[in-house]
N, C-alpha and C positions, 0 to 999 in steps of 0.2 A: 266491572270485575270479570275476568277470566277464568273459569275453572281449569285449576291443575293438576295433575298426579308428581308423585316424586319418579325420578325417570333412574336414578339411581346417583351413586358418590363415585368421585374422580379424584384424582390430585392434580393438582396444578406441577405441572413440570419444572417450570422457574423456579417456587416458591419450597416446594413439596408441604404445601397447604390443602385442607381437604376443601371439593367444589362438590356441595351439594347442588344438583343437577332437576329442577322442575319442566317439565314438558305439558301443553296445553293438553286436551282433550284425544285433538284429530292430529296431534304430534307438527303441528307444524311452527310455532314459537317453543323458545326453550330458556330459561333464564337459571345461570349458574349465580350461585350466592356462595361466596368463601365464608368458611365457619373453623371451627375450631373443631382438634384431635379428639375429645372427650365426646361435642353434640356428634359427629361422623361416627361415634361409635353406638350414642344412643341410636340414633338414627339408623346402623346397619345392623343392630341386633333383632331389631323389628323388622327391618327388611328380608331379612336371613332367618327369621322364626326361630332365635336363639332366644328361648327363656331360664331365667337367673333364679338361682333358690331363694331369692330377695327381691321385694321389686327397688327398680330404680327410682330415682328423684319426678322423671318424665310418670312412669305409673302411678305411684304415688301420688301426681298433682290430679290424673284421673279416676283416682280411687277418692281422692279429697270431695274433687266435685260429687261425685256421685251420694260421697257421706249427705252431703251437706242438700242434698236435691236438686242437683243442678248438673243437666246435661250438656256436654260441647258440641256445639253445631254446629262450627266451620270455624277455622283460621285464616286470616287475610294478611298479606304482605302489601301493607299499604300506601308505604311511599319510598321513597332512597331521595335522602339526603345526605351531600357533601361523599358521597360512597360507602352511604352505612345505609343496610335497610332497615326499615321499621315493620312491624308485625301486630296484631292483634289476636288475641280468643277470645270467641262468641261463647258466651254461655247462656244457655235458659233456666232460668229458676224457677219455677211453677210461672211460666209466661211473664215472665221480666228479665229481658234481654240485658248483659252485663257485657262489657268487653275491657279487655287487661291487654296491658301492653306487654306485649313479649317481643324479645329476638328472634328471626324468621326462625333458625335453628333449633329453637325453644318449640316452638307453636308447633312447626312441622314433626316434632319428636310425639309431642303431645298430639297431635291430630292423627299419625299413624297409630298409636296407641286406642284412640277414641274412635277409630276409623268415621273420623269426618272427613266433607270436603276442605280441599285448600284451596284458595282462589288468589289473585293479585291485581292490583289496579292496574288499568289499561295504561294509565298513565307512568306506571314503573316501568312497563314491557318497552311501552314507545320510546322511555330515556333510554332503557340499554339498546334496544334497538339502532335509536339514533349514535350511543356512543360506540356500538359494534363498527357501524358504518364509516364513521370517521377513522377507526382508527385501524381498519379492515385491508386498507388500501395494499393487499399482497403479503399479506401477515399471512403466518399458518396458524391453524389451531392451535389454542392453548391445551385446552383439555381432550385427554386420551382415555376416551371409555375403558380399553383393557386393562387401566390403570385400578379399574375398580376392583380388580381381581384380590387387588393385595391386602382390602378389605376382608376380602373373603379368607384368604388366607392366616391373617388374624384370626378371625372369628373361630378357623378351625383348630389353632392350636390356644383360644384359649379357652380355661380350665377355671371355676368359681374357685377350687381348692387352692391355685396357681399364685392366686392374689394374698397381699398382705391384709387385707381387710376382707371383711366376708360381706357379701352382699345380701 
């Protein structure tokens, strides 16, 4: 397992799908996982330290554990299959380790919140790696960091009042 931080959200150009963006420790692998409009938003309101007069679904799951005695001590992205990845959270319950399958998206929402680590199997890094390489041959970049702006930009005009539902 490789420790990772979230390195921040992108959109993919082609698709205008959001690329949630993990980078190792010492920044030198970087694995982009495509997610969905809703988890990029869980996900950049904790990045952007916007808090909701409500919590969300992702807080909530770590206000759960917590009811119930149970801390989260790391999320793992721990395989890609077929070009889906899979995900895990660790929980300890008074020292009985639990792990629930979650979507990378999910976990990592949840582990910013829980400020755990996130880790990924060596073995995920080395498939994209190898399928970066293959399909590398004079391609440009998919993903444009500056794109992450438009995130921000959201975040700045939106308003808990704004919404049809209150959170």
């Amino acid at each position: 397992m490789v420790e990772m931080k979230v390195y921040g959200l992108a959109l993919d150009e082609a698709s205008n799908v959001p690329v949630l963006v993990l980078k190792d420790l010492g920044e030198e692998q970087t694995l982009p996982i495509w997610i969905g409009a809703m988890e990029a938003m869980a996900i950049s309101l904790v990045l952007n330290n916007v808090s909701l007069p409500r919590p969300m679904t992702h807080d909530l799951l770590v206000s759960l554990a917590a009811a119930l005695g149970a801390t989260i001590t790391r999320v793992e992205v721990t395989r890609l299959e077929a070009g889906t990845y899979y995900a895990e959270v660790e929980l300890d319950q008074g020292g009985t380790l639990r792990r629930l399958d979650a979507r990378p998206s999910d976990a990592v929402a949840v582990a910013l919140r829980a400020r755990c680590p996130i880790f990924v199997a060596r073995a995920v890094l080395d498939d994209v790696a190898r399928d970066a390489e293959a399909s590398a041959a004079g391609a440009s970049p998919v993903l444009k960091t500056e794109e992450a702006a438009k995130w921000n930009d959201l975040l700045e005009k939106f308003s808990g009042k704004d919404s049809k539902y209150k959170m």
